[in-house]
N, CA, C and O atoms as a MOPAC input file, in Angstrom:
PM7 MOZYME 1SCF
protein

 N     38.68600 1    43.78900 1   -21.59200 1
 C     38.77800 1    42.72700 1   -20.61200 1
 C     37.42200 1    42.46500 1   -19.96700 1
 O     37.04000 1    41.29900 1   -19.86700 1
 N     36.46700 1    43.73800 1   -19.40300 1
 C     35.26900 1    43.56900 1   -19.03200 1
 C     34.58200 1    42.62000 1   -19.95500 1
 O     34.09100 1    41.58000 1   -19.51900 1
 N     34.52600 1    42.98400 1   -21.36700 1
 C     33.22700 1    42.22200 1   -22.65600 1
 C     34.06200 1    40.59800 1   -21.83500 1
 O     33.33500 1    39.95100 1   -21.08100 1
 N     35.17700 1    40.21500 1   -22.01300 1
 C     35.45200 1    38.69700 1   -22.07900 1
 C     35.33500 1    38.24800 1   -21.07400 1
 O     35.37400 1    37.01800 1   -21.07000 1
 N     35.11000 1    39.03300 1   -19.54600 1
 C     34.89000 1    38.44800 1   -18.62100 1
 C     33.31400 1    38.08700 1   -18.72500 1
 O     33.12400 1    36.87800 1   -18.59000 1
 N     32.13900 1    38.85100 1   -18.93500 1
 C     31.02500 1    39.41700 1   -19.24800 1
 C     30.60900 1    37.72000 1   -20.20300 1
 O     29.78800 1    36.86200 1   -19.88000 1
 N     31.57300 1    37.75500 1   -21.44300 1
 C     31.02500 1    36.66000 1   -22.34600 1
 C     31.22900 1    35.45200 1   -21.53500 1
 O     30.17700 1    34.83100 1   -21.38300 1
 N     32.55500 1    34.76600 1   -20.79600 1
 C     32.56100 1    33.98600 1   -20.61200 1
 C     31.98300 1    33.69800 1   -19.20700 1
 O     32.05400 1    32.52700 1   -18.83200 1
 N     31.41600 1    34.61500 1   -18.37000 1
 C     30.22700 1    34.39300 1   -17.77600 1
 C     29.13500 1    33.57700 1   -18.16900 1
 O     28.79000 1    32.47500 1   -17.74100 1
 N     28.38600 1    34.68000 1   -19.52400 1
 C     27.36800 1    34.49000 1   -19.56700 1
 C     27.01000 1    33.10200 1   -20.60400 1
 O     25.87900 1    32.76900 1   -20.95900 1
 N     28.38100 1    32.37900 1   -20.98600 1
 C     28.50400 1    31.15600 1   -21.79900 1
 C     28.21500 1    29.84700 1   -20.61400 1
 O     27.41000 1    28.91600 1   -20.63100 1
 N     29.35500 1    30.29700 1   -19.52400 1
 C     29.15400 1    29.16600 1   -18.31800 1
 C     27.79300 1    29.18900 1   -17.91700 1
 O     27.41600 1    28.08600 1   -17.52400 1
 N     26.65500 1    30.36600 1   -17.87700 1
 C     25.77800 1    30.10500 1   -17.32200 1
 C     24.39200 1    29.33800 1   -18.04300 1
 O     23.39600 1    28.75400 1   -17.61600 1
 N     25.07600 1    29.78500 1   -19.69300 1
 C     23.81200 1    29.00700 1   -20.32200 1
 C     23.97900 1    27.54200 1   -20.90600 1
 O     22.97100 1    27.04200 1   -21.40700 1
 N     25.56000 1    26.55200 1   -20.88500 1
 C     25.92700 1    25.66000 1   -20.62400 1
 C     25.48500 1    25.22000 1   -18.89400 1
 O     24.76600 1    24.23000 1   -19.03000 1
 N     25.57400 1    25.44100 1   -17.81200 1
 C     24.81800 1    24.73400 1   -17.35900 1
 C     23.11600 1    24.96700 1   -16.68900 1
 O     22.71500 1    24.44300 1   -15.65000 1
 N     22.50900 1    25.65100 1   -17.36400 1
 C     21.08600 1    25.69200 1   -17.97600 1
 C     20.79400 1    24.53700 1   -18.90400 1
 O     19.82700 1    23.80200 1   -18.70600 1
 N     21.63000 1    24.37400 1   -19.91900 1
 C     21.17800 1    23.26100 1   -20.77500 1
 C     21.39200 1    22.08500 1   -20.51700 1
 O     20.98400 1    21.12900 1   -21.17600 1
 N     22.14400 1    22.04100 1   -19.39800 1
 C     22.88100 1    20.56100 1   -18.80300 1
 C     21.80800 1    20.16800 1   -17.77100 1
 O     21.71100 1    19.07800 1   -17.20800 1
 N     21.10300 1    21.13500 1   -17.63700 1
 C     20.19400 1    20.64800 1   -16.78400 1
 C     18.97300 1    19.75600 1   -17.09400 1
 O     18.68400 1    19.11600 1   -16.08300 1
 N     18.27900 1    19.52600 1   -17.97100 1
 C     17.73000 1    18.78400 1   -18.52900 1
 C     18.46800 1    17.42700 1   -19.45900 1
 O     18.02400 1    16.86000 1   -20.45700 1
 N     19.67200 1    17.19600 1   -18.73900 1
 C     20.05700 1    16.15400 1   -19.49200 1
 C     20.18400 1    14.94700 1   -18.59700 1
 O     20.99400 1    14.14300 1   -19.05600 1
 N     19.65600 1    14.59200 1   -17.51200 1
 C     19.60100 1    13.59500 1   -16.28600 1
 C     19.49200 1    12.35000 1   -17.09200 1
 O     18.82300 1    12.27900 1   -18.12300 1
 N     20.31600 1    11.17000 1   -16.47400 1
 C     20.71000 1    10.50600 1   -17.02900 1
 C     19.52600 1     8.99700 1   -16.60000 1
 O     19.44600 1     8.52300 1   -15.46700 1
 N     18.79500 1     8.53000 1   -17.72000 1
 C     17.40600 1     7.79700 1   -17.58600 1
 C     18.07900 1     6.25800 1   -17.43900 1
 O     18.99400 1     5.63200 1   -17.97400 1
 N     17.02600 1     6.01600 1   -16.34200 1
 C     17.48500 1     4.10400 1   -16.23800 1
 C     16.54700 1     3.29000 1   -16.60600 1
 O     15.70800 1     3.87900 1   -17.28800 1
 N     16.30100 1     2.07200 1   -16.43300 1
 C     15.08200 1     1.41800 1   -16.92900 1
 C     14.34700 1     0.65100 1   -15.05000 1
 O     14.80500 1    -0.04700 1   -14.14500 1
 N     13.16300 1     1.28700 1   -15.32500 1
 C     12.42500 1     1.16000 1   -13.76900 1
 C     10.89900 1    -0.07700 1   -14.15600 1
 O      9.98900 1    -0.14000 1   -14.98200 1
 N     11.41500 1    -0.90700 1   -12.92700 1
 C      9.66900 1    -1.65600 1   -13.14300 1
 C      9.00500 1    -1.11500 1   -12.16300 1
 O      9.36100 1    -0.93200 1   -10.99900 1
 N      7.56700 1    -0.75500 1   -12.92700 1
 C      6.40200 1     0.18000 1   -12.34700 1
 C      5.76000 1    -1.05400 1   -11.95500 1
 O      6.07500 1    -1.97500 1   -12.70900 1
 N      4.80500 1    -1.44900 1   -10.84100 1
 C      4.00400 1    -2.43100 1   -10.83900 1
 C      2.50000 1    -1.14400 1   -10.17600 1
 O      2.42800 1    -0.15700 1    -9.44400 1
 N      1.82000 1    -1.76300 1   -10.78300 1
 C      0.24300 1    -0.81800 1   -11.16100 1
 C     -0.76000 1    -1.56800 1   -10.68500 1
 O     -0.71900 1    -2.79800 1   -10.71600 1
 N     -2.01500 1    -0.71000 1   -10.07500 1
 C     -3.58600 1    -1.09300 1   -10.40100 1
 C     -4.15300 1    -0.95900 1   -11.75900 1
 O     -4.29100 1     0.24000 1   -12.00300 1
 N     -4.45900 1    -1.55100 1   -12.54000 1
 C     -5.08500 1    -1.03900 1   -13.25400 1
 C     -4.37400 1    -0.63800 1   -14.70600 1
 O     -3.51200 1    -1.49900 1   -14.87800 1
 N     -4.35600 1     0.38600 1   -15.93900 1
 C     -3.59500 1     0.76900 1   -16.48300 1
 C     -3.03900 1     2.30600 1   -16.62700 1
 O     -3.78400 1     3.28300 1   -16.70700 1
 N     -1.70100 1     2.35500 1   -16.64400 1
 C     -1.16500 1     3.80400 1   -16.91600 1
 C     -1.76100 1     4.23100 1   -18.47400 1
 O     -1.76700 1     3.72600 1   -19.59700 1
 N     -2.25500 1     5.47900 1   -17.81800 1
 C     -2.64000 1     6.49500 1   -19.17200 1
 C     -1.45400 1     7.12400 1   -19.70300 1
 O     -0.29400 1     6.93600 1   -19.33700 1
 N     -2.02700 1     8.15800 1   -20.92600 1
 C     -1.04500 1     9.26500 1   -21.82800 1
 C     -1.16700 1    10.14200 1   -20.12900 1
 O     -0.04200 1    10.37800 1   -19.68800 1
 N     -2.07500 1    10.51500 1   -19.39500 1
 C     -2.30500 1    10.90400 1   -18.79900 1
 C     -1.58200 1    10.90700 1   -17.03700 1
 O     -1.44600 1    11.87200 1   -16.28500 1
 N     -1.30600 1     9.77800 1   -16.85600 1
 C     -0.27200 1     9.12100 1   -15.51700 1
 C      1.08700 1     9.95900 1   -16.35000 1
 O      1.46500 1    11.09000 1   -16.04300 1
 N      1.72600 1     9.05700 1   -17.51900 1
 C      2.63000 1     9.15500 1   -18.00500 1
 C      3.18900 1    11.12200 1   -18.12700 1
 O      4.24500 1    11.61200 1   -17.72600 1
 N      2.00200 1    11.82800 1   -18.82500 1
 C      2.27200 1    12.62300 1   -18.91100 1
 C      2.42800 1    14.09500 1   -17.13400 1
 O      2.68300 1    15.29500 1   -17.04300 1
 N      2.09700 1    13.00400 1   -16.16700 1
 C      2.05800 1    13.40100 1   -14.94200 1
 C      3.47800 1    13.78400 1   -14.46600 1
 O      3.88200 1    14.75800 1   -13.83000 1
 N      4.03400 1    12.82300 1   -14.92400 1
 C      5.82600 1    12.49400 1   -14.49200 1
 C      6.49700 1    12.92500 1   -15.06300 1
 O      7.66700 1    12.73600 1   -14.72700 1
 N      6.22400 1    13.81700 1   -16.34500 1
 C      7.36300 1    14.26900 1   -17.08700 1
 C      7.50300 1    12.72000 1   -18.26200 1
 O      8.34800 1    12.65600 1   -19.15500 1
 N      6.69200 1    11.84800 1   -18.02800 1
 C      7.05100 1    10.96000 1   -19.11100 1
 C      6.25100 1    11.16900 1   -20.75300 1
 O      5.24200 1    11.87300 1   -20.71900 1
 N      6.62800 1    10.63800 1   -22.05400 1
 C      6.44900 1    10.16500 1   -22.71300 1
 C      5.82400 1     8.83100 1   -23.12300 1
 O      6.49800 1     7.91700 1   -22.64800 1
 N      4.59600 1     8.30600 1   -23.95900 1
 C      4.56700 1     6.90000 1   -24.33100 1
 C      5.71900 1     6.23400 1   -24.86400 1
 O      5.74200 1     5.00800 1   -24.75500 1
 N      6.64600 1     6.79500 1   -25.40200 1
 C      7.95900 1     6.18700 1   -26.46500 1
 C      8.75900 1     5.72100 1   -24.88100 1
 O      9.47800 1     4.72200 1   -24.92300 1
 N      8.62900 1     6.35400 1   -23.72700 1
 C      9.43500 1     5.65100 1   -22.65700 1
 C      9.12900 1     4.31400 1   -21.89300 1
 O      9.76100 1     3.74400 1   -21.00500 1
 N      7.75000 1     3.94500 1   -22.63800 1
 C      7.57600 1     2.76100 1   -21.60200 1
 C      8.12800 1     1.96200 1   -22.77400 1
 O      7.79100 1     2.12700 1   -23.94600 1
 N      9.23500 1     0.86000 1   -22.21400 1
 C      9.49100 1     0.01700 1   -22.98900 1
 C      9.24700 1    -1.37900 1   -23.47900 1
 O      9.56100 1    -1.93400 1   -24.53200 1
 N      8.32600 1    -1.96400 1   -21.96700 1
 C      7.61100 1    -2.80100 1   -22.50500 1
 C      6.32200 1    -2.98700 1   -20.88800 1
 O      6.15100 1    -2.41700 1   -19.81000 1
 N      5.83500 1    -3.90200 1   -21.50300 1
 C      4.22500 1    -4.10900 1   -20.36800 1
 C      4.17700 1    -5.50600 1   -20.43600 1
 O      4.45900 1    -6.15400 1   -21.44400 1
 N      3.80300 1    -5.99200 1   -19.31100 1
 C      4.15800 1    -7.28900 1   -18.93300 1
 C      2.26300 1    -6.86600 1   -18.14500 1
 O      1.92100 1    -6.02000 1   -17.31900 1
 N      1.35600 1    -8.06600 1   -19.01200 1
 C      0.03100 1    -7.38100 1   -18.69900 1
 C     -0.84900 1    -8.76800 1   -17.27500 1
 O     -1.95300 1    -8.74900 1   -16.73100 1
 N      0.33800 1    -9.76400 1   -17.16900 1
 C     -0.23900 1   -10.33500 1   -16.36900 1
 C     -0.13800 1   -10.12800 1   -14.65000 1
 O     -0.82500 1   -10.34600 1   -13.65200 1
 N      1.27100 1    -9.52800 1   -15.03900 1
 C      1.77500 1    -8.90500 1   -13.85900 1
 C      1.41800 1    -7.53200 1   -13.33900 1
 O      1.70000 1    -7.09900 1   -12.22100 1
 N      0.65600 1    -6.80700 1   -14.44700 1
 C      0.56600 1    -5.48300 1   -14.29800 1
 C      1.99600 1    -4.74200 1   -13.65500 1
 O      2.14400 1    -4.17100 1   -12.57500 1
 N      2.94000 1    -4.98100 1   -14.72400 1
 C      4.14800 1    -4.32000 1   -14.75800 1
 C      4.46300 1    -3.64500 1   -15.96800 1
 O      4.08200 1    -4.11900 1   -17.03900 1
 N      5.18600 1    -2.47600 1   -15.91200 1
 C      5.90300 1    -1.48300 1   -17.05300 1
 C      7.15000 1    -1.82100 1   -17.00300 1
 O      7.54600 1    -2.36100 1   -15.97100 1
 N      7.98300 1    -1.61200 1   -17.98900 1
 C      9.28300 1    -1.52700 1   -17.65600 1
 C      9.15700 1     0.09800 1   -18.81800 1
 O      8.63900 1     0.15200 1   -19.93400 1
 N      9.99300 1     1.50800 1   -17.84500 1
 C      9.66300 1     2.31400 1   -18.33400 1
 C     10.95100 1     2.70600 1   -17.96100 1
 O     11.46500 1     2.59600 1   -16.84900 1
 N     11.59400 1     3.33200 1   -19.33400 1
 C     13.18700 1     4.28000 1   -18.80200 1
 C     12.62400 1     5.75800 1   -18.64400 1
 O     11.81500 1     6.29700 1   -19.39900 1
 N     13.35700 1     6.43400 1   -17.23900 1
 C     13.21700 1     7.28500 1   -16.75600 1
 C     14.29000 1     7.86400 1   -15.61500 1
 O     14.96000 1     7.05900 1   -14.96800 1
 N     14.39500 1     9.04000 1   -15.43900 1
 C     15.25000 1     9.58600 1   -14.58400 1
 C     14.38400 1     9.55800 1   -13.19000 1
 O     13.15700 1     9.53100 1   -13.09000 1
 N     15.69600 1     9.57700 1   -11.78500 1
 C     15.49700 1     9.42100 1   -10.87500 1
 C     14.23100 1    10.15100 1   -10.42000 1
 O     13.46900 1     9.65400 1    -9.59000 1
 N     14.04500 1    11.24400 1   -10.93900 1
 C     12.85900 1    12.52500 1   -10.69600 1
 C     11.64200 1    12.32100 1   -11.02800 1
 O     10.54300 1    12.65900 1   -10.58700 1
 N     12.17800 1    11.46700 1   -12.22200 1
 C     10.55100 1    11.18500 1   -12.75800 1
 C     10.28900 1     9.48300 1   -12.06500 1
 O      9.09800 1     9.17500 1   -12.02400 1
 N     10.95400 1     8.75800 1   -11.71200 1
 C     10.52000 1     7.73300 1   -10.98500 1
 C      9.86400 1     7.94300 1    -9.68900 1
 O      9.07900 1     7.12900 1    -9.20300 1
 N     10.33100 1     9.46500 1    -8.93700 1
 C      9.83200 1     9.55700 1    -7.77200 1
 C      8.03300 1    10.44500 1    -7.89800 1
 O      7.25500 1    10.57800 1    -6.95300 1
 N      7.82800 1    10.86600 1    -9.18200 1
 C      7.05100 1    11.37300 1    -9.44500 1
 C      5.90300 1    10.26100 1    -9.60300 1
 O      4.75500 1    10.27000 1    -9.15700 1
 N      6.50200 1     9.40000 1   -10.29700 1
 C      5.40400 1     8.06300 1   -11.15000 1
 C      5.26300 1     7.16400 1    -9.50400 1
 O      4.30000 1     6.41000 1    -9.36400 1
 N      6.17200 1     7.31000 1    -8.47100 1
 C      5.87100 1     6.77700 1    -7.26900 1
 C      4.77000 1     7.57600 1    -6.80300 1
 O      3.83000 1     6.85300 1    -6.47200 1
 N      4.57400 1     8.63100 1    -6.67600 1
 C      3.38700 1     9.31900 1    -6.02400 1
 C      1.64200 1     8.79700 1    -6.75700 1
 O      0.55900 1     8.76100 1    -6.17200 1
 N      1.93500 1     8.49800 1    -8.03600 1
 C      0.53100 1     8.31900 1    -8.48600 1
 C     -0.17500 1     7.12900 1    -7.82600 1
 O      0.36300 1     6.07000 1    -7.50000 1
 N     -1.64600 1     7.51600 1    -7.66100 1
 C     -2.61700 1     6.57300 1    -6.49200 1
 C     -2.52800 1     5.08400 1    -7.29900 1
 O     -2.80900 1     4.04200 1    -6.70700 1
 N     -2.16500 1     5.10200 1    -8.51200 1
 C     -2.53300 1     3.46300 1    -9.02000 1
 C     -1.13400 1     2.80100 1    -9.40500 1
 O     -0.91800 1     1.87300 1   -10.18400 1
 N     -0.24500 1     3.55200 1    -8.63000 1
 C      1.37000 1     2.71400 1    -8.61000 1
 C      1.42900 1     2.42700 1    -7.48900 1
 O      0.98300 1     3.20500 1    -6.64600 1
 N      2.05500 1     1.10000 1    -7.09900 1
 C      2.04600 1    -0.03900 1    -5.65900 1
 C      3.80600 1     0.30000 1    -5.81800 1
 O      4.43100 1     0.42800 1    -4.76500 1
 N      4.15400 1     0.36300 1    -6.43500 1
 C      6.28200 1    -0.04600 1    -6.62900 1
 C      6.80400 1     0.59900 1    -8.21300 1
 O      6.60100 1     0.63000 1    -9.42700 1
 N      7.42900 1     0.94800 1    -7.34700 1
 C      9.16500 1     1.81700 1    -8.71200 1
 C     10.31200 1     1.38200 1    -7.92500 1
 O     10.61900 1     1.60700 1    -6.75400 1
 N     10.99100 1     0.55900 1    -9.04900 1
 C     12.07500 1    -0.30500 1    -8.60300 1
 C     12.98600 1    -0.20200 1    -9.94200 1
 O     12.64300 1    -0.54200 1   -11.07400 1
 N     14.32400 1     0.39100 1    -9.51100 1
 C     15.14300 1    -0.45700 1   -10.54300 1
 C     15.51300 1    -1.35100 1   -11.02800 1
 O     16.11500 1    -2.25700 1   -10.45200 1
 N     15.20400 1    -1.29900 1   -12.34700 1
 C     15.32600 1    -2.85800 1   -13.24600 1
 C     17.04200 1    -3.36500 1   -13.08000 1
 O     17.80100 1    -2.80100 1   -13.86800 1
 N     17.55100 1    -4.17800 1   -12.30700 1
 C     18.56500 1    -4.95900 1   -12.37300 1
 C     18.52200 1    -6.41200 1   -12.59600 1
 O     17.60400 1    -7.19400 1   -12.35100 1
 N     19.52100 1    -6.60000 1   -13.03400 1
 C     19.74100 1    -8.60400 1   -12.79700 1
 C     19.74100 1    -9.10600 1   -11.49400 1
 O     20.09900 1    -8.60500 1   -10.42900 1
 N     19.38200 1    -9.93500 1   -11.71700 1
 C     18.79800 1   -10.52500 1   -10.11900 1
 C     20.09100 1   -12.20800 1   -10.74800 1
 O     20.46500 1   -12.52100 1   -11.87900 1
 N     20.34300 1   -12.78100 1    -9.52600 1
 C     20.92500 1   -13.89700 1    -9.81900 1
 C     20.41200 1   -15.10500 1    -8.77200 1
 O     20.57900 1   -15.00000 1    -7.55700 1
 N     19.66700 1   -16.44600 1    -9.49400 1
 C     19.40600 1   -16.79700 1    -8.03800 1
 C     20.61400 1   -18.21800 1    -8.15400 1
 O     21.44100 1   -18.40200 1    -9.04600 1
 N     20.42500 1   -18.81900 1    -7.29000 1
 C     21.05700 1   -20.06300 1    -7.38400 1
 C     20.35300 1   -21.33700 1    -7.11900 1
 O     19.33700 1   -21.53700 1    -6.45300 1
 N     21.21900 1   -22.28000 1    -7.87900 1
 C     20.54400 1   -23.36900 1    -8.12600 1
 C     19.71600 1   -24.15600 1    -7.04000 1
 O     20.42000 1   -24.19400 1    -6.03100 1
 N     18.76100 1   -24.66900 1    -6.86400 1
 C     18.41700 1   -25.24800 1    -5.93400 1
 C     19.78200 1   -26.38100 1    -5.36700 1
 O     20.90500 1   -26.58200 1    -5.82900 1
 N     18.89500 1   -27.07300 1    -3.92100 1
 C     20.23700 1   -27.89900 1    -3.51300 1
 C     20.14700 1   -29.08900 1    -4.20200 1
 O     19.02600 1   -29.59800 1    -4.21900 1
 N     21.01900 1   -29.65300 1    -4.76200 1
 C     21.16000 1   -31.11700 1    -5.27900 1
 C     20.94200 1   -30.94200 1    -6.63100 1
 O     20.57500 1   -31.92600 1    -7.27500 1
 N     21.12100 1   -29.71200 1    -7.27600 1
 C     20.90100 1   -29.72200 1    -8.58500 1
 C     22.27600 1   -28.78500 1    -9.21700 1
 O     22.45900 1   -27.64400 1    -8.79500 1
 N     23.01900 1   -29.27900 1   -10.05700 1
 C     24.53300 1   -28.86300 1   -10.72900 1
 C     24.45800 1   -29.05200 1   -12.22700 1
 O     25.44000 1   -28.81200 1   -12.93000 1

């Protein structure tokens, strides 16, 4: 009875060890000075394969990332804004249908 208490301990504990690195990534617009390096990126826990696209007039990223690493990529000196990417809806001006 001890070994099965013992195993199924030590199963719960390395299930959530591995669950821990599984945070669930959203898609964030970075707006920047300048450009993010391998180097910014690799600051945050990010990857290049995560930025998903660059919008170069705006000096914007759109980069998927978890909440942790957005607050990380907020601290760097040449990021102004980390914002979640949502739909925005506007409406029509007046007199126009």
């Amino acid at each position: 009875m001890k070994k099965r208490v013992c195993l199924v301990f030590s199963l719960s504990i390395l299930m959530m060890a591995g669950c821990g690195g599984m945070e669930e990534k959203s898609d964030y617009l970075v707006g920047v000075r300048g450009e993010l390096t391998e180097e910014d990126l690799d600051s945050a826990g990010l990857e290049p394969d995560d930025v998903k696209q660059r919008f170069s007039m705006m000096k914007v990223y759109v980069i998927s990332m978890s909440e942790e690493e957005a607050e990380k990529m907020e601290r760097l000196d040449k990021v102004n804004y980390v914002e979640l990417d949502q739909e925005v809806n506007v409406p029509d001006p007046p007199g126009e249908k």
